[in-house]
C-alpha positions in Angstrom: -9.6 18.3 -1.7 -8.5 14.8 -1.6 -5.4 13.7 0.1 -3.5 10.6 0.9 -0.9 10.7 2.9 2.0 7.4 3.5 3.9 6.9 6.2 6.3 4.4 8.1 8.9 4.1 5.1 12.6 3.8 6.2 15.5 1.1 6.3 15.5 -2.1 7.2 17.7 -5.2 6.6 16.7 -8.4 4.9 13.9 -10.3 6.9 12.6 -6.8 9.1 9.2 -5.6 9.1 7.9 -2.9 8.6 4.5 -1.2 8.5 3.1 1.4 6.0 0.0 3.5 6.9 -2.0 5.5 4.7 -4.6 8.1 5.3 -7.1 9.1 3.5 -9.1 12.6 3.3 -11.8 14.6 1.2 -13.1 11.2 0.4 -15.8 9.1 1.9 -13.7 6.5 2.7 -15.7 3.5 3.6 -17.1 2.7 -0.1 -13.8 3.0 -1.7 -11.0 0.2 -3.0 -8.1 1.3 -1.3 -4.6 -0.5 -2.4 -0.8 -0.5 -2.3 1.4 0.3 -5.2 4.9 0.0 -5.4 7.8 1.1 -8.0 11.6 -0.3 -8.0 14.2 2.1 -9.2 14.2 1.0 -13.0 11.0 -1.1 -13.0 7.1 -0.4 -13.7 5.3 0.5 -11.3 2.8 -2.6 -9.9 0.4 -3.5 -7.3 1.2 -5.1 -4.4 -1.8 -5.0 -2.3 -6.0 -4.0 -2.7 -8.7 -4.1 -0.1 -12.3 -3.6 -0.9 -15.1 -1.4 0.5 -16.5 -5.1 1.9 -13.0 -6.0 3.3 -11.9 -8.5 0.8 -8.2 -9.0 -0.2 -5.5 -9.4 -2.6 -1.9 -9.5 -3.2 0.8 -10.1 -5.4 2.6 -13.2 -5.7 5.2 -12.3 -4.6 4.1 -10.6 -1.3 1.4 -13.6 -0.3 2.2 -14.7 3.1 4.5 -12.0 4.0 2.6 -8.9 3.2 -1.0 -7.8 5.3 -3.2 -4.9 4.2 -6.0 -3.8 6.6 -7.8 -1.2 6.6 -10.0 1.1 9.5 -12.7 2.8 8.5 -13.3 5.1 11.7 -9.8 6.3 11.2 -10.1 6.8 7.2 -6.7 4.3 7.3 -5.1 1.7 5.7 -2.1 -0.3 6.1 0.3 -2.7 4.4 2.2 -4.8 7.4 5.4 -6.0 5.8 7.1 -9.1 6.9 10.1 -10.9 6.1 11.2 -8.2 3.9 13.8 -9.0 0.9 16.0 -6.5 -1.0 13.7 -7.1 -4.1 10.8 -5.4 -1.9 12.7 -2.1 -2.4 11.0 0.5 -3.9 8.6 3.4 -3.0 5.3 2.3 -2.2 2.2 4.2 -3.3 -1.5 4.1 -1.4 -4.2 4.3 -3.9 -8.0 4.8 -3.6 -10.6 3.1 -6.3 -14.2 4.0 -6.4 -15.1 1.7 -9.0 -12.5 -1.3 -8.1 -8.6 -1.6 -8.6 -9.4 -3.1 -12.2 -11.1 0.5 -12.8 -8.1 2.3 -12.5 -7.0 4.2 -9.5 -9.2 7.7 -8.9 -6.3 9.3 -6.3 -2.7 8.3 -5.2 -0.5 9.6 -2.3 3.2 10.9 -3.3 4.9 7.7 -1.5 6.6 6.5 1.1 10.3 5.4 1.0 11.2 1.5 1.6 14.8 0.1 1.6 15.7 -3.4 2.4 19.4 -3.8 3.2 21.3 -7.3 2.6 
């Protein structure tokens, strides 16, 4: 059975950090596209982040330079490091895993993690 599991969600105020971690199970999880989703009260939901099997990365507009995802293979784990957080960041964030790619569609999805940015 596959499972991914978020954590590190909470409160913060406008220009905290934060870092989300995700980890993975009943996958082999070095050959798969992992990625960060999020979804604002009200909004669709979008990506925010995607790392490749080789390591490569991606973002969002609106997160580049703020926003880090890494991943570690030997711990079946991936993160999203979070910096300079703004209200608009709030919304509950999503880890995703892709065998095929991120453009593919995403194969598995964790229930989400929490994140709040305060004024």
């Amino acid at each position: 059975q596959v499972q991914l599991v978020e954590s590190g969600g909470g409160l913060v105020q406008a220009g905290g950090s934060l870092r989300l971690s995700c980890v993975a199970s009943g996958i082999i999880f070095s050959i798969y596209n992992m990625a960060w989703y999020r979804q604002a009260p009200g909004k669709q939901r979008e990506l925010v982040a995607a790392i490749n099997s080789g390591g490569s990365t991606n973002y969002v507009d609106s997160v580049k330079g703020r926003f880090t995802i890494s991943r570690d293979n030997a711990k079946n784990m991936v993160y999203l490091q979070m910096n300079s957080l703004r209200p608009e960041d709030t919304a509950v964030y999503y880890c995703a895993a892709s065998y095929y790619g991120v453009d593919d569609g995403m194969d598995y999805w964790g229930k989400g993690t929490l994140v709040t940015v305060s004024e």
